[in-house]
C-alpha positions as a printed NumPy array, in Angstrom:
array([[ -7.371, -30.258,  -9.625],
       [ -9.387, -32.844,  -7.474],
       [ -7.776, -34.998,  -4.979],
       [ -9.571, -38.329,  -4.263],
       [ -8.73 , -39.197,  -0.659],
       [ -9.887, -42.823,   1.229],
       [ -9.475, -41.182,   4.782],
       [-12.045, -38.917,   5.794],
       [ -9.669, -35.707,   5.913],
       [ -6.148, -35.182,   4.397],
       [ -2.993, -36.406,   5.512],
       [ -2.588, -39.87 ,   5.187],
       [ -0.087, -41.246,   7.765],
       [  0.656, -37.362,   8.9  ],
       [ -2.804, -37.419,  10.794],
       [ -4.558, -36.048,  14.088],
       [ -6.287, -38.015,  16.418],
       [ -8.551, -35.981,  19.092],
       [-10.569, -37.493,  22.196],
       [-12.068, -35.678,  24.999],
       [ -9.51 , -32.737,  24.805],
       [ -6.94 , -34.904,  23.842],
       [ -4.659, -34.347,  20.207],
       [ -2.177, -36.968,  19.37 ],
       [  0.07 , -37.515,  15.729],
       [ -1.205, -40.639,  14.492],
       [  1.981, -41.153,  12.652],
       [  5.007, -39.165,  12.202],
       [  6.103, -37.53 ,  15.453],
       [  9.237, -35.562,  14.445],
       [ 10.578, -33.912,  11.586],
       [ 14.618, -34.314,   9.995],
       [ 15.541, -32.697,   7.31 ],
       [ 13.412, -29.712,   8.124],
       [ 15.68 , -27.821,   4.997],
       [ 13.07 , -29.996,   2.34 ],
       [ 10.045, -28.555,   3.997],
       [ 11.54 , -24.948,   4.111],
       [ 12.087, -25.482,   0.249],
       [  8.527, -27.117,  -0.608],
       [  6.446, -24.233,   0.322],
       [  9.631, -21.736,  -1.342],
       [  8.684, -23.801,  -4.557],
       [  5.17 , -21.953,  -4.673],
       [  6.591, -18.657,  -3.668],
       [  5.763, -18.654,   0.327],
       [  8.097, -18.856,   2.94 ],
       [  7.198, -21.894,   5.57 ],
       [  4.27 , -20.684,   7.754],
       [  5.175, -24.001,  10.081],
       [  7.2  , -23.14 ,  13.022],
       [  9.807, -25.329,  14.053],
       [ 11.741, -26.248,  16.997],
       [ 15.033, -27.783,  17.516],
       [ 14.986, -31.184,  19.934],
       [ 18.075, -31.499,  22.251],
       [ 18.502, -33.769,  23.696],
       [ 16.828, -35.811,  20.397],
       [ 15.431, -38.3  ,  22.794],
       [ 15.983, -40.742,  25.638],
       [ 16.658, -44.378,  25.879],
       [ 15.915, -46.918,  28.573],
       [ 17.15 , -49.662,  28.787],
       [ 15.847, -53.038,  30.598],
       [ 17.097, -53.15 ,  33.956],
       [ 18.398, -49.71 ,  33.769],
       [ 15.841, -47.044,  35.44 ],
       [ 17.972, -44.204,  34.273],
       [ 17.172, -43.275,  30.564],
       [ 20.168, -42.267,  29.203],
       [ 19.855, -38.363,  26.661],
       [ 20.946, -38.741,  23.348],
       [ 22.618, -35.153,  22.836],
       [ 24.355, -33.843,  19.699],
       [ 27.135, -32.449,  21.329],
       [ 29.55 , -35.201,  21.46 ],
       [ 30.847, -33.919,  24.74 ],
       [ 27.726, -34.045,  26.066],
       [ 27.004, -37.598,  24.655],
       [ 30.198, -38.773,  25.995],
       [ 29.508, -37.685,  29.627],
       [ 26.295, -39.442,  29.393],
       [ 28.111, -42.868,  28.486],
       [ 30.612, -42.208,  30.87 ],
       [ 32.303, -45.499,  32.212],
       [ 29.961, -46.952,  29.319],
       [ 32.007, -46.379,  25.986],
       [ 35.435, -45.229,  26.137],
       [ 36.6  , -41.952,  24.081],
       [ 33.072, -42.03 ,  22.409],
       [ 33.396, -38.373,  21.25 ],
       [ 36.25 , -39.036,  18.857],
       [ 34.505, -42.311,  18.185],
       [ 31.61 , -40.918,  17.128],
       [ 33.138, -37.773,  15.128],
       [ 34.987, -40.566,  13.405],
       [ 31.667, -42.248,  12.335],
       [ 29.385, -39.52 ,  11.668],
       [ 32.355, -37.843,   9.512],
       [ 32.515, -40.895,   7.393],
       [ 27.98 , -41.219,   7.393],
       [ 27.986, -37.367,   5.997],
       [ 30.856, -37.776,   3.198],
       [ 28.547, -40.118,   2.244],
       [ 25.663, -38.294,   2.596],
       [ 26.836, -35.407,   0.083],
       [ 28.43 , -37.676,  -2.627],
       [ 25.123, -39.378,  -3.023],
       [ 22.328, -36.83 ,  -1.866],
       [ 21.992, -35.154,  -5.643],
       [ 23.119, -38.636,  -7.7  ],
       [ 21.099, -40.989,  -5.828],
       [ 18.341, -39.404,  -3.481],
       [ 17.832, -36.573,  -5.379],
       [ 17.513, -37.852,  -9.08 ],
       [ 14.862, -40.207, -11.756],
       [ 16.163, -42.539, -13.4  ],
       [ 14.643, -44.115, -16.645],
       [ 16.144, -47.753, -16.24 ],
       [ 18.079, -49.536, -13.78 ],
       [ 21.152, -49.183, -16.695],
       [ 20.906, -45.581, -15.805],
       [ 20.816, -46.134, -12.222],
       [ 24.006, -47.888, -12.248],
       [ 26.194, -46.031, -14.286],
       [ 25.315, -43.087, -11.894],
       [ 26.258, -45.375,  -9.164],
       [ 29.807, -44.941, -11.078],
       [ 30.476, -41.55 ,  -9.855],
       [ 30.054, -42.49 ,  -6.342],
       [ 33.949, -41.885,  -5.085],
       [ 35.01 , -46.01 ,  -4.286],
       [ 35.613, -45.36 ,  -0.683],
       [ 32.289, -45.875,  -0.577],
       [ 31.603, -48.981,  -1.992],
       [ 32.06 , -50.657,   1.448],
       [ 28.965, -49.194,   2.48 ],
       [ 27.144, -51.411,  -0.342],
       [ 28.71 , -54.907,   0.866],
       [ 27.921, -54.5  ,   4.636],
       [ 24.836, -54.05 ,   6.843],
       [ 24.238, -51.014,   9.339],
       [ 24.943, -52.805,  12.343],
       [ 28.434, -54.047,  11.207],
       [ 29.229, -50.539,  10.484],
       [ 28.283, -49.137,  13.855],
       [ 29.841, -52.695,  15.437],
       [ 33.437, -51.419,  13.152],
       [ 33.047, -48.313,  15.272],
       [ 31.907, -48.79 ,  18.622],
       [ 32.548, -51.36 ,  21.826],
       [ 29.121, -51.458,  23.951],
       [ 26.274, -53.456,  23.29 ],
       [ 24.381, -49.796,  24.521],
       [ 26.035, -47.565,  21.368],
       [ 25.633, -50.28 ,  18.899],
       [ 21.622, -50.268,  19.428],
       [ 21.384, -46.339,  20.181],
       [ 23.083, -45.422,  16.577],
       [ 20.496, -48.577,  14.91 ],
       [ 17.71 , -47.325,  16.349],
       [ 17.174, -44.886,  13.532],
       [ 16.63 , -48.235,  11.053],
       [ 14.429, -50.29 ,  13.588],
       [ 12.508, -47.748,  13.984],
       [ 11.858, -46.869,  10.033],
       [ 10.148, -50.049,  10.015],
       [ 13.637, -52.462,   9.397],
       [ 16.093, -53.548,  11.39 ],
       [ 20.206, -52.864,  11.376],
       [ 21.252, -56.368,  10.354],
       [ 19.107, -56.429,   7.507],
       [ 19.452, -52.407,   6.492],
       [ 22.467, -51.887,   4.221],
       [ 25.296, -49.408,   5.602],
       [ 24.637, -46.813,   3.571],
       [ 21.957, -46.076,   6.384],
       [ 24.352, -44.902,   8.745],
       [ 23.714, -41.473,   6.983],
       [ 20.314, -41.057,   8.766],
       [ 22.384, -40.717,  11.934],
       [ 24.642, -38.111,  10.237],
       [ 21.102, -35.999,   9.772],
       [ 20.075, -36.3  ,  12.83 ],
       [ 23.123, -35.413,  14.563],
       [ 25.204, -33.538,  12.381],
       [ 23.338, -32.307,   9.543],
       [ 19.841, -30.912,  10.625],
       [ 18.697, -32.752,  13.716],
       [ 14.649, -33.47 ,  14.602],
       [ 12.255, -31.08 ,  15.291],
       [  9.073, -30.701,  16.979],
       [  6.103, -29.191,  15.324],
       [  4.354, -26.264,  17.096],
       [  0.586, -27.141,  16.784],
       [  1.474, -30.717,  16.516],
       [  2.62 , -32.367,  12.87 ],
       [ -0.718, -32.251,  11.801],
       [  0.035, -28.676,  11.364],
       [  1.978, -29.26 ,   7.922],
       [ -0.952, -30.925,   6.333],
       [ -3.475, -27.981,   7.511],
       [ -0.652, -25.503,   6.227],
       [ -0.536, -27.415,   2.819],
       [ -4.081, -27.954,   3.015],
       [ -4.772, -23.594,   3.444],
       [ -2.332, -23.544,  -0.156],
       [ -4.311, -25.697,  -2.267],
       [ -7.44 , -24.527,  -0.933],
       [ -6.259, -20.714,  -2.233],
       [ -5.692, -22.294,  -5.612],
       [ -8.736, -24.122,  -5.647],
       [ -8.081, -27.481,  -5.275],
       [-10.804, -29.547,  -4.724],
       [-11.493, -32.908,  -1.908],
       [-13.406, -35.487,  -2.298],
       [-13.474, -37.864,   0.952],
       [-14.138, -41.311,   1.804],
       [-13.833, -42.844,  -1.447],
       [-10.864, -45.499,  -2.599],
       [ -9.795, -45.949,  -6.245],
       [-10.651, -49.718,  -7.179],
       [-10.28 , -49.241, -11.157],
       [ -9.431, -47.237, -13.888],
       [-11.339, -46.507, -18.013],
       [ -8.135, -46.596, -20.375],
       [ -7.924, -45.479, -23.502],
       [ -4.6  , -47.131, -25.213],
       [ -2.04 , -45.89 , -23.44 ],
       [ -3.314, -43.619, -21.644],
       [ -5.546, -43.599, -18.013],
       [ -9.482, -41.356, -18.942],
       [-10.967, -41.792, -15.865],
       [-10.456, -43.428, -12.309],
       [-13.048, -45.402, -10.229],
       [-14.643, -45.42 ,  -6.471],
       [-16.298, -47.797,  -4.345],
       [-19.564, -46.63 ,  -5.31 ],
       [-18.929, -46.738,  -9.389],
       [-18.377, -42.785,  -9.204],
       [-16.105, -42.198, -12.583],
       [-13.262, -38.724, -12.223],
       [-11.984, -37.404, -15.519],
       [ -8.714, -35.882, -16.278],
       [ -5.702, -35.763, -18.157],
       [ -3.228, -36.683, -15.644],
       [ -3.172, -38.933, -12.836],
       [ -0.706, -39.002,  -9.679],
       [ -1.637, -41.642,  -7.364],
       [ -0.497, -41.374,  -3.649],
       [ -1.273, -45.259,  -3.053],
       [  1.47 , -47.523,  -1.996],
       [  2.869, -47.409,  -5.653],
       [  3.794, -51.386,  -5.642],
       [  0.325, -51.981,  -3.828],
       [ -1.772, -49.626,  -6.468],
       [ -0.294, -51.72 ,  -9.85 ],
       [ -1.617, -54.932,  -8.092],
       [ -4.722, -54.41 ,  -6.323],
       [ -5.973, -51.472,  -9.253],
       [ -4.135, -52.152, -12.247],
       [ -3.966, -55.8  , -11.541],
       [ -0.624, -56.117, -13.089],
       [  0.697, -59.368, -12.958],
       [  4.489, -58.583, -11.877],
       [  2.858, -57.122,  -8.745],
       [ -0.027, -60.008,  -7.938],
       [ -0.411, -61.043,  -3.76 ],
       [  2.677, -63.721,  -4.075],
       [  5.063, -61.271,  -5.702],
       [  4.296, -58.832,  -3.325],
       [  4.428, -60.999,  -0.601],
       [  7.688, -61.71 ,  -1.417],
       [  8.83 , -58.063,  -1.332],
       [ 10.874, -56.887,   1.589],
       [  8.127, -54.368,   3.931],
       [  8.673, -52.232,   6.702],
       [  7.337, -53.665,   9.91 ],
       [  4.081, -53.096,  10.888],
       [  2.622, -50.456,  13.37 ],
       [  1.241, -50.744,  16.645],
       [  0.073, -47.785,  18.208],
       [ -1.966, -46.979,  20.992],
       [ -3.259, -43.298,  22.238],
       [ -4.064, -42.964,  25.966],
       [ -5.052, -39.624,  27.782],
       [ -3.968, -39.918,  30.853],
       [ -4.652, -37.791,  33.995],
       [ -1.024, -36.626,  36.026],
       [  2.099, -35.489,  34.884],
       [  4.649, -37.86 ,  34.16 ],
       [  7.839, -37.198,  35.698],
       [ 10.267, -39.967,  33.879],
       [  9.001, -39.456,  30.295],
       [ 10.892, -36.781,  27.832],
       [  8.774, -35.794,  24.308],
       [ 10.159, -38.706,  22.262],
       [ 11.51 , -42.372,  24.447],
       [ 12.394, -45.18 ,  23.663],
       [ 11.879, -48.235,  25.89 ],
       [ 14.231, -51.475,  24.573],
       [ 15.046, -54.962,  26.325],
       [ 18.21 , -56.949,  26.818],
       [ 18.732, -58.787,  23.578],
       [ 18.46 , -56.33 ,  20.617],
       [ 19.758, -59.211,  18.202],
       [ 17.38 , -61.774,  19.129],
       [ 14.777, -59.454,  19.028],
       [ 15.499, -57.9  ,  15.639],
       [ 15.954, -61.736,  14.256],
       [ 12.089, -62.949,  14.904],
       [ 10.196, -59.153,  15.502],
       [  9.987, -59.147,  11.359],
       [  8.335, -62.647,  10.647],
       [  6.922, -63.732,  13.886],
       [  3.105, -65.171,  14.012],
       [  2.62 , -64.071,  17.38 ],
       [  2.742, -60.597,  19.313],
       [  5.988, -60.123,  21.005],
       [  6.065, -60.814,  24.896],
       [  9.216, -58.474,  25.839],
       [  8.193, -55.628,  23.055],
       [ 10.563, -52.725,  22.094],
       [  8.625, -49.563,  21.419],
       [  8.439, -45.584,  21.385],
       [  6.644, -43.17 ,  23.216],
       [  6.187, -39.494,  22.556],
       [  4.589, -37.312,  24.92 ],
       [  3.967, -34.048,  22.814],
       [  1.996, -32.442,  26.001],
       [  5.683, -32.144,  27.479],
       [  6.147, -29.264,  25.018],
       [  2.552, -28.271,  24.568],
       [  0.3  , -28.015,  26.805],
       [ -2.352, -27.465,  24.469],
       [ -2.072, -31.037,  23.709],
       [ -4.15 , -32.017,  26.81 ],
       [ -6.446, -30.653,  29.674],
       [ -4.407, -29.124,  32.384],
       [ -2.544, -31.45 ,  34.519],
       [ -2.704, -34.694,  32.009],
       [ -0.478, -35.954,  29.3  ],
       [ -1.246, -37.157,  26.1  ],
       [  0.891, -40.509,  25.02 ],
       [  1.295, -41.808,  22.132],
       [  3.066, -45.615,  21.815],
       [  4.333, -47.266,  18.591],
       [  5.232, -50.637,  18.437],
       [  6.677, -52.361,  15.33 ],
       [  5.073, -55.167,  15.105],
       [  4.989, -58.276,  11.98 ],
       [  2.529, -57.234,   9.183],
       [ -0.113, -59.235,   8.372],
       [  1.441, -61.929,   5.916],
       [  3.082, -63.491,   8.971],
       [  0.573, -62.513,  12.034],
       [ -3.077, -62.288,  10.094],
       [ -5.368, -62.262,  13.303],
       [ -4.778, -59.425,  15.464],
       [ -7.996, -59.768,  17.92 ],
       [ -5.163, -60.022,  20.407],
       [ -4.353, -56.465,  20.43 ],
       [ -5.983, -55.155,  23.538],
       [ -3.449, -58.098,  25.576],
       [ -0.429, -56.803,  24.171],
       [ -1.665, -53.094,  24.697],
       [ -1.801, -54.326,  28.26 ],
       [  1.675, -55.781,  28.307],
       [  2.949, -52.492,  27.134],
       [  1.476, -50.288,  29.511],
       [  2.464, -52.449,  32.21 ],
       [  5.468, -52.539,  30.964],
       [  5.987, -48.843,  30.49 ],
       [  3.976, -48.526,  33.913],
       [  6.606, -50.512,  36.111],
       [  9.91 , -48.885,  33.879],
       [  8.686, -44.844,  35.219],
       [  6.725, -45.388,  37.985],
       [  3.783, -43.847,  36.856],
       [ -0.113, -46.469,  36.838],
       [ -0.918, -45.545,  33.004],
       [ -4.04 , -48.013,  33.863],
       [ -4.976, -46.513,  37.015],
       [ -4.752, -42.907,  35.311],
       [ -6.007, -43.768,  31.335],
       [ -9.005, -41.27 ,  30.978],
       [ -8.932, -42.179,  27.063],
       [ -7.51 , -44.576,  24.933],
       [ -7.862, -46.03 ,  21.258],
       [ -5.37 , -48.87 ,  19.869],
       [ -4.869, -49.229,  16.223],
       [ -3.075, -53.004,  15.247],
       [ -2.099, -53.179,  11.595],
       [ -5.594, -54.423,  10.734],
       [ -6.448, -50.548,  11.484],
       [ -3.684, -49.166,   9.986],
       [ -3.963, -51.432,   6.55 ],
       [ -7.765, -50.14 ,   6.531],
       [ -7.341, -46.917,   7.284],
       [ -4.573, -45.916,   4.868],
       [ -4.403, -48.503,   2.36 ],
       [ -1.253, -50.148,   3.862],
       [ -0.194, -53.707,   2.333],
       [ -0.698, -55.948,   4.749],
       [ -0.134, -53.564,   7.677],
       [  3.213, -52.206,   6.206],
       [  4.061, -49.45 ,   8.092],
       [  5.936, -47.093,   5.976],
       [  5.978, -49.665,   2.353],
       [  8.645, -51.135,   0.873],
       [ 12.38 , -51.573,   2.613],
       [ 15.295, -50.227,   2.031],
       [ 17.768, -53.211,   1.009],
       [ 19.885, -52.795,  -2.09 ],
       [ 17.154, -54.497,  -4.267],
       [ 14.798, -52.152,  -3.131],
       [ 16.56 , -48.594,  -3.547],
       [ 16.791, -46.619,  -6.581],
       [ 16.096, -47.804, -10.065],
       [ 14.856, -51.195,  -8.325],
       [ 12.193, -49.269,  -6.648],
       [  8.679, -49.134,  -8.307],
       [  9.282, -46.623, -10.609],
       [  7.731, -42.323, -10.221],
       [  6.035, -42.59 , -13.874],
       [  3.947, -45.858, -14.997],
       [  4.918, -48.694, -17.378],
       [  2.081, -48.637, -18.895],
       [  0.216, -45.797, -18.844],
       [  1.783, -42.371, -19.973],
       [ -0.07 , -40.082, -18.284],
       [  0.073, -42.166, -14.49 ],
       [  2.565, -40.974, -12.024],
       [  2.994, -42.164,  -8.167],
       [  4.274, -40.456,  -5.545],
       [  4.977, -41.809,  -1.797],
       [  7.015, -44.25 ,   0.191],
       [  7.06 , -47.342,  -1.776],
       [  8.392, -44.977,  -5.232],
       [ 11.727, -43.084,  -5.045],
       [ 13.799, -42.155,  -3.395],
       [ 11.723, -43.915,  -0.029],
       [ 10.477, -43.923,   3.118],
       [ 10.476, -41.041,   5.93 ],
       [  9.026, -37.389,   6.047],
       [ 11.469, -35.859,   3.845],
       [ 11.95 , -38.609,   1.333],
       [  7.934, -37.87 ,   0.73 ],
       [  8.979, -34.546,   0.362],
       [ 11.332, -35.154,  -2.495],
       [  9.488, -37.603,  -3.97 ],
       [  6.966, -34.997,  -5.027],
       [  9.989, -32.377,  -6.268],
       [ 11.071, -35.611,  -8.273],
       [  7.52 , -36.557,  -9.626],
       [  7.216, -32.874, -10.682],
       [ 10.041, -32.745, -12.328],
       [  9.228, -35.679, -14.29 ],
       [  5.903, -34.111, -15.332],
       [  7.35 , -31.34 , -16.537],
       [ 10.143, -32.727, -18.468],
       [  7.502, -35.473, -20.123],
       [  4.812, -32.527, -20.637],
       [  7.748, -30.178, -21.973],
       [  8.777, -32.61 , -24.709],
       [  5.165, -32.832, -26.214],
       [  4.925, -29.41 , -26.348]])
């Protein structure tokens, strides 16, 4: 087995960055649904060499004009204390909601999540055996769920943030969504990486390495040699030709049939006119103290989340009042950076390129950012940067073969999810399979995860029936 990898090293998304003593993730910062991890290396017979711990509080939130973060704990009790004088009876509130979010969650995890479908017809009629107390969930968005179940403007945003920051935003995310905040408070949680996330890929990496996988880096697929129906050989940059029987691509899986296979249902307008994630923009800093007001994951957020979320997706210019993230993995490990400085990671969501195309602006809105974040805890992040790299969706889309900057590929609206999602196997090709965020079941960690146990299963079942 050869993998064929544009990066210079594995990982896609899941990467390191490392300057001057200095690690930071490059994407992912967390993990949910730590159970599909657990059961991807028990599918090859080894229990999970990556050690896990449990986040509580899961993060912090501040608010604009608020220098208190407030914890986001899950125990209720806990939660409610924190929102004291904020949101009235918010335990039983939020029992309430999460209850309803996980009933959810297990009548669709195996029927929906969890399965391949051959046609949308299929799709559909397995739709069917969702119980109709759930149908609801189809016909509203996210944010009029959590708005059905809550009073403050403060709750409202704190139980969307888990859509924003996927790369959507609650008004435009169906309902159905509220189950992410069912798995992150109820059902698994996050959890930090010891080592840093990069440590999954180099544990996945020290697997196929035993089995003899081969690498080959710094070279992108830009065509394919068919013969009929079927894919002989793929093609670099350079003209360099790879043989085999079967393909799996890990390219954006609507991006790969337009750019490679040049497949008309998938040219620049239709694609275009796809619903993407928002774009990231991240920037890395090394910086020399020890912040006091920063937790391992924050998230910093204005006064007018609606607004916001109605222009952030489409806008052609960088946004003046931004909403971002911050993780500060040194808080947990040290080994993260030199003694008595922090690493910091930012992520912005930002348009992707079909709306803002020139980003040689990036290094201004890095700077509103860190003054922004500078003024909010009290600590001069441009006084104190020792190191510090930015990467605008230009990066990102270069890097990793993003359309147009797309953070984490296609949405999630009901057009999007399922059977209406580029399909695991090709149309065309019978021996072409994708795998990723922009196939099923979607985007995240853990949906990665599964997409491979689905993609595999697919193999097998096609490869089983020829035999």
């Amino acid at each position: 087995m050869t993998i064929i990898e544009k990066h210079s090293r594995p990982g896609g998304r899941l990467n390191r960055l490392e300057m001057e003593g200095f690690t930071f993730d490059v994407g992912p910062s967390f993990m949910s649904m730590s159970y599909e991890l657990d059961e991807l290396f028990s599918s090859v017979g080894v229990k999970s060499p990556v050690k896990l711990q449990e986040l509580d509080p899961l993060y912090q939130v501040y608010f604009e004009g608020n220098n208190k973060p407030y914890r986001i704990w899950k125990d209720l009790k806990k939660l409610e204390e924190e929102f004291k004088g904020v949101e009235p009876n918010l335990a039983v509130k939020a029992e309430k909601y999460l209850k309803r979010a996980g009933e959810f969650f297990h009548d669709t995890e195996d029927k929906v999540v969890k399965a391949n479908f051959n046609n949308k017809l299929e799709y559909v009629l397995k739709l069917t055996g969702v119980p109709l107390k759930h149908l609801p969930y189809l016909f509203r968005s996210m944010w009029k769920e959590v708005e059905n179940n809550f009073e403050s403007e403060e709750i409202k945003v704190i139980f969307s943030l888990v859509a924003f920051f996927l790369g959507s935003t609650p008004f435009e995310t169906p309902a159905i969504y509220s189950l992410l905040n069912y798995t992150e408070m109820r059902h698994d949680g996050y959890w930090k990486v010891e080592g840093g996330m990069y440590k999954l890929v180099e544990e996945v990496d020290k697997m196929l390495k035993q089995r003899n996988v081969k690498y080959v880096f710094n070279k992108e697929i830009v065509g394919v040699d068919r013969d009929g129906d079927k894919i002989v050989s793929v093609v670099d940059q350079d003209g360099h030709k790879y043989e085999a029987d079967l393909f799996i691509s890990n390219s954006d899986a609507a991006f790969f049939r337009g750019k490679v296979l040049g497949r008309p249902e998938f040219n620049e307008k239709k694609l275009d006119s796809m619903d993407w994630t928002l774009a990231p923009f991240t920037i890395y800093l090394g910086v020399k103290g020890k912040i006091e007001n920063l937790a391992h994951h924050n998230y910093f957020l204005g006064s007018n989340f609606r607004g916001y979320a109605d222009t952030i997706f489409t806008s052609s210019i960088s946004p003046q009042k931004p909403y971002y993230y911050v993780n500060v993995s040194s808080k947990s490990y040290a080994e993260c950076a030199p003694e008595g400085c922090e690493n910091v990671f930012i992520l912005c969501p930002v348009p992707d390129m079909r709306f803002k195309k020139d980003w040689s602006d990036k290094e201004d809105l890095a700077e509103n950012i860190m003054s922004d974040l500078s003024k909010r805890t009290g600590f001069d992040f441009n006084a104190n940067t020792i190191v510090k790299q930015i990467y605008s969706p230009v990066e990102w889309a270069e890097m990793f073969n993003l359309y147009k900057g797309s953070g984490l590929g296609l949405a999630h609206g009901m057009n999007q999810v399922g059977a209406f999602r580029p399909k695991n196997k090709d149309e065309e090709f019978k021996n072409l399979y994708y795998v990723g965020a922009s196939t099923t079941p979607g985007t995240g960690l853990p949906m990665v995860i599964i997409s491979s146990k689905l993609v595999t299963e697919r193999i097998e079942s096609d490869y089983a029936a020829l035999s």
